[in-house]
C-alpha positions in Angstrom: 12.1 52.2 4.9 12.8 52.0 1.1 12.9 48.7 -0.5 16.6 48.1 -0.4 16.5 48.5 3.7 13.5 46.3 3.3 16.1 43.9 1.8 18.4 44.1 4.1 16.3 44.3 7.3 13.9 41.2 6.0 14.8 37.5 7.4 12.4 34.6 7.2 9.8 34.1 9.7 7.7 31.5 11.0 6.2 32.3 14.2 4.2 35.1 14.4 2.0 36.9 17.0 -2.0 36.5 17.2 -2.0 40.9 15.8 -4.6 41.4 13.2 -2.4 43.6 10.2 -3.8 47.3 10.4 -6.2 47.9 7.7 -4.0 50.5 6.1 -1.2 48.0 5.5 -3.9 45.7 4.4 -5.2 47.4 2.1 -1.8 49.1 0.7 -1.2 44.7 -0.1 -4.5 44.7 -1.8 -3.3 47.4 -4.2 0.0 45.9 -5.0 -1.4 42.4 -5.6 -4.1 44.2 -8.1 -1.3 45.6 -10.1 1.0 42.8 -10.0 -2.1 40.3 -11.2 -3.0 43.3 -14.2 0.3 43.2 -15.3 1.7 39.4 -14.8 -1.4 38.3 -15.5 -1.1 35.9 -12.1 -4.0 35.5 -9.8 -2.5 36.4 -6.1 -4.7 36.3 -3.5 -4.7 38.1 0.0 -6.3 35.9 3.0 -6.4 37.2 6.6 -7.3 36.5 10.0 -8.0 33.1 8.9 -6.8 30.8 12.0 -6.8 27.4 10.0 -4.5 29.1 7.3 -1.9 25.8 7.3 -4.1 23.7 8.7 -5.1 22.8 5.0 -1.9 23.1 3.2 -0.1 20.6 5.3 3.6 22.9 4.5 6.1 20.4 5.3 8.9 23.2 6.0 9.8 24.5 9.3 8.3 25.0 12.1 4.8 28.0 11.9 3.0 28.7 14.5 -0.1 31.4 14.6 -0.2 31.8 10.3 -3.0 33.6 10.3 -2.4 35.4 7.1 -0.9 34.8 4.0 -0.5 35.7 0.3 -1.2 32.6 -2.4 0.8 33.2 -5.6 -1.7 31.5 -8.5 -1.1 31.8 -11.8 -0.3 29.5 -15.4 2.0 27.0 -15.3 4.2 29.0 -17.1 4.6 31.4 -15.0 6.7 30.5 -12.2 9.4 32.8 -13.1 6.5 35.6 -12.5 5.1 34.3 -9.4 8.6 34.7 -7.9 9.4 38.1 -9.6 5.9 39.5 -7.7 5.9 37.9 -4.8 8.9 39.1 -3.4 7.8 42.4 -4.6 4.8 42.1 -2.4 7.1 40.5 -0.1 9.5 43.6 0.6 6.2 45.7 0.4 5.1 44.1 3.3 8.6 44.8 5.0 8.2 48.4 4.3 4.9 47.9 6.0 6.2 47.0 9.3 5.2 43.0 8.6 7.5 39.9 8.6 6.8 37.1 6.5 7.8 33.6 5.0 8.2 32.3 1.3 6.5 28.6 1.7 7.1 26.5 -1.1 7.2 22.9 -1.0 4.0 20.1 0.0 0.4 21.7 0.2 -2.8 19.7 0.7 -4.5 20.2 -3.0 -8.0 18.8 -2.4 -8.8 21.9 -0.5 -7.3 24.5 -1.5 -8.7 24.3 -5.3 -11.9 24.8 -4.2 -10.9 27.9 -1.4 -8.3 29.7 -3.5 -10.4 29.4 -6.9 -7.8 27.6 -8.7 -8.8 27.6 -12.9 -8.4 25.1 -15.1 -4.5 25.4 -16.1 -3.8 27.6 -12.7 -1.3 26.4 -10.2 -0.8 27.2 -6.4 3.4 27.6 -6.6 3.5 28.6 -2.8 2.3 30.6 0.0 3.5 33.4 2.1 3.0 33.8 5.1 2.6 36.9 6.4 2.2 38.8 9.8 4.1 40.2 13.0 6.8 38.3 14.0 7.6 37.1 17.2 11.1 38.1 16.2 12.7 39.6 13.6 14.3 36.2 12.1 18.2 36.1 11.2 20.2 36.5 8.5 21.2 33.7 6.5 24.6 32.8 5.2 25.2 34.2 2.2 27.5 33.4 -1.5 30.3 36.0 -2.0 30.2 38.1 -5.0 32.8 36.0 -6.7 31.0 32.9 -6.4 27.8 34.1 -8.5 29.4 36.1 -11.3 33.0 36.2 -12.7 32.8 39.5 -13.6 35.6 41.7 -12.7 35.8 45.5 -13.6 32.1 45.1 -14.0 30.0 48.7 -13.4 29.1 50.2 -10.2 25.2 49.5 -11.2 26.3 45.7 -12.0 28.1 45.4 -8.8 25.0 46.8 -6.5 22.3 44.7 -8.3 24.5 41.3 -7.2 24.9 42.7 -3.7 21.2 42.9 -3.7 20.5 39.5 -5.4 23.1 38.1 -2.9 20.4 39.6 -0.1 16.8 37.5 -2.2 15.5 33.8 -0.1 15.8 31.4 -2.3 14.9 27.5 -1.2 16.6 26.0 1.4 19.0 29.4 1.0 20.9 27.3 -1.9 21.5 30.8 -3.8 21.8 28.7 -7.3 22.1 31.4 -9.6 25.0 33.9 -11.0 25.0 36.5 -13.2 26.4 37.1 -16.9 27.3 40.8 -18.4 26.0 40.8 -21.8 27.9 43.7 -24.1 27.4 47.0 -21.7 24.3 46.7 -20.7 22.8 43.7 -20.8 22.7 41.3 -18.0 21.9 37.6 -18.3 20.8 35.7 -14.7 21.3 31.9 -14.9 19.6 29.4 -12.2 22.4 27.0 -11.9 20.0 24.3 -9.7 18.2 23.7 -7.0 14.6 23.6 -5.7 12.0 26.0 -7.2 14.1 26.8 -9.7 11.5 29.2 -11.2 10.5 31.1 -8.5 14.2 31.9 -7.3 15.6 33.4 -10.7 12.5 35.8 -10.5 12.9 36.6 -6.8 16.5 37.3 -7.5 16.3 39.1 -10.6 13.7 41.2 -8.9 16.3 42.0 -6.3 18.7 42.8 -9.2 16.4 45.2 -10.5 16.1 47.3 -7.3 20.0 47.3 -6.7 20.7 48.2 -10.3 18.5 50.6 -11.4 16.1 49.3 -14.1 17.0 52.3 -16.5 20.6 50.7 -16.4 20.4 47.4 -17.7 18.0 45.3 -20.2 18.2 41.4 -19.5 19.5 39.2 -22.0 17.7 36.1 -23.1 
């Protein structure tokens, strides 16, 4: 599975089976966090087979049963735009991986989870993901047409498949507030119009822009 059938084939999921993840997919996740943290300069952490994993974030969102693993994005305060950007990378790695999994972003207990995660001075705990085996494969959510995230018409066949794939990124409560701005020929501006988390969507979706693109096609705009 490459990343853009991970895109396609990846639905949110909140129940999971009591599985351990093999070690190789494990440790493939251990890997990608370790680049992503050298070169976002976040502080993502791995925690498995760790039965109380919600027990001390008190996630008022859904419904989870059996979270036993999860990834918790850490980084600046700045860097929420980041913290979305990697996650879902590590997110869609995990899909490749076999493993379903859950972007968790609104209330967590703080008291604890300072002291557990290691948050520094500065740091902030932007969300959780929960990861695992699924007890199903989730469903796809309803989804924005093209026309209603960019008014671009005639736009480039490299422009055209980076929306499509945007159109595919979770964003909270599936609002999809963002669209997308052709800059010159090859520049490409992404605007969050709203919302929750309004961070950590534009870099999940710009991430997804990237992989439908082609990053040698396109520079963003500021």
């Amino acid at each position: 599975m490459d990343i853009l059938q991970a895109m396609r084939a990846r639905h949110s999921v909140r129940a999971f089976t009591r599985q351990a993840i093999q070690p190789s997919a494990v440790q493939a996740l251990r890997e990608e966090l370790e680049r992503s943290n050298a070169q976002s300069g976040l502080k993502m952490q791995l925690v498995t087979d760790e039965p109380r994993a919600f027990s001390s974030f008190l996630a008022h969102y859904g419904k989870f049963s059996d979270v036993r693993n999860y990834i918790a994005v850490i980084g600046e305060r700045s860097a929420e735009e980041k913290a979305g950007y990697y996650g879902e990378r590590a997110v869609l790695l995990a899909q490749t991986l076999g493993l379903n999994s859950c972007w968790v972003a609104l209330s967590f207990a703080r008291g604890r989870t300072k002291k557990e995660l290691s948050l520094g001075k500065g740091e902030k705990l932007f969300c959780v993901i929960a990861l695992g085996y699924g007890v199903t494969q989730g469903t796809p959510h309803k989804s924005k047409t093209f026309a209603q995230v960019t008014k671009e018409k005639d736009a480039p066949a490299w422009f055209c498949a980076g929306v499509e794939a945007a159109l595919l990124a979770p964003t909270a409560v599936n609002q999809q507030k963002f669209r997308f701005e052709l800059v010159g020929e090859r520049e490409v501006r992404a605007v969050q119009t709203g919302g929750f988390c309004r961070g950590l969507d534009l870099g999940i979706v710009k991430y997804h822009f990237e992989c439908g693109a082609g990053k040698e096609n396109f520079t963003w705009a500021e």
